[in-house]
N, C-alpha and C positions, 0 to 999 in steps of 0.2 A: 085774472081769474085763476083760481086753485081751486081744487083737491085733494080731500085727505081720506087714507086708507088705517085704520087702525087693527092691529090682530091682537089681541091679549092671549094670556095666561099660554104662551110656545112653550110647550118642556122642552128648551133648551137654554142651556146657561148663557148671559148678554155677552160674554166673552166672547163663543163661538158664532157668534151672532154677527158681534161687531168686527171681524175679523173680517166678514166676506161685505158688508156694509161699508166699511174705508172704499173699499174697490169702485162703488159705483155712486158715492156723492155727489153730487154736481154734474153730472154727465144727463147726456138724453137718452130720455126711457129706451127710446128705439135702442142704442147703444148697450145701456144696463139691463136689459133683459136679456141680449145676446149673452152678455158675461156671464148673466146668472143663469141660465140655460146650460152653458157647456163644463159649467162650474161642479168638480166633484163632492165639494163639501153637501152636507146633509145644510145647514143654515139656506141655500142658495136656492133651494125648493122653497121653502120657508116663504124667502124675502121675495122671490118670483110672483107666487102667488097674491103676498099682498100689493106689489107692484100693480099688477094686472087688477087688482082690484080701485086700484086708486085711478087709474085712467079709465075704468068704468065709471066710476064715481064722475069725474071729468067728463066727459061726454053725454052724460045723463043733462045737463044744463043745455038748455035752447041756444046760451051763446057761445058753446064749442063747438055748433055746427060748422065755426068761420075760421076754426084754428084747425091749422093742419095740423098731423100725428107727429109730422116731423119736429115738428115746432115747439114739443112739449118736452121740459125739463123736471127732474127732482131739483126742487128748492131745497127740501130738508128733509133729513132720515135721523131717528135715532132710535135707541134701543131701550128702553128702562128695567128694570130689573122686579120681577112680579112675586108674589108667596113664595117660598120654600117650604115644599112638601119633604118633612121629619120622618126617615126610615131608622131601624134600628134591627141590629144583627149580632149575634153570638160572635164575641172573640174569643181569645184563647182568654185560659185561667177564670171565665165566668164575667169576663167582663162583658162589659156593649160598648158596641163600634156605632158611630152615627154616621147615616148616611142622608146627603143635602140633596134634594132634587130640587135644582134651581128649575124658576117659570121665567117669562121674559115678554115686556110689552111692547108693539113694535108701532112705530111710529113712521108713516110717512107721506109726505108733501109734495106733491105737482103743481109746476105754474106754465103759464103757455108765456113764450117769449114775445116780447113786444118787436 
């Protein structure tokens, strides 16, 4: 049995996303929540929260009453990369500078261990 957490459109680039994301792959939630909790990166609030959201998800079903918290893993995380919101700003000499504000769609999956 799974659970999945989806957050769309993070203003933040999948880069800084995926950075803090390597860390807790395959690990138990119990586990990668601890990481992403004491974690200073800005992404790690982020990915916490949709964590927490996904083992909500999880336990909303009648048969994760039989699986303990311990027992529950991230099968899959990933990151996809959302709109780019187009800024535009005075440079020198009359030119335009563009500026990219990357969005970022987060993806993630819990299984309870057999």
């Amino acid at each position: 049995m799974e659970a999945v957490a989806r957050q769309k459109y993070v203003r933040m680039s999948p880069l800084k996303i995926r950075q803090v994301l390597g860390l807790i792959k395959d690990k138990d939630v119990e586990q990668a929540l601890n990481i992403l909790h004491y974690m200073p990166k800005r992404a790690a609030k982020v990915l916490e929260k949709t964590l927490r959201s996904a083992v909500a998800n999880f336990f909303v079903n009648e048969e994760a009453s039989k699986v303990s918290p311990h027992d529950i893993f991230i099968k899959t995380a990933h990151v996809d990369e959302g709109p780019t919101l187009r800024r535009f700003r005075p440079m020198s000499m009359g030119r335009v500078g563009r500026i990219r504000r990357r969005t970022s769609h987060i993806t993630i999956v819990i299984e309870a261990r057999n």
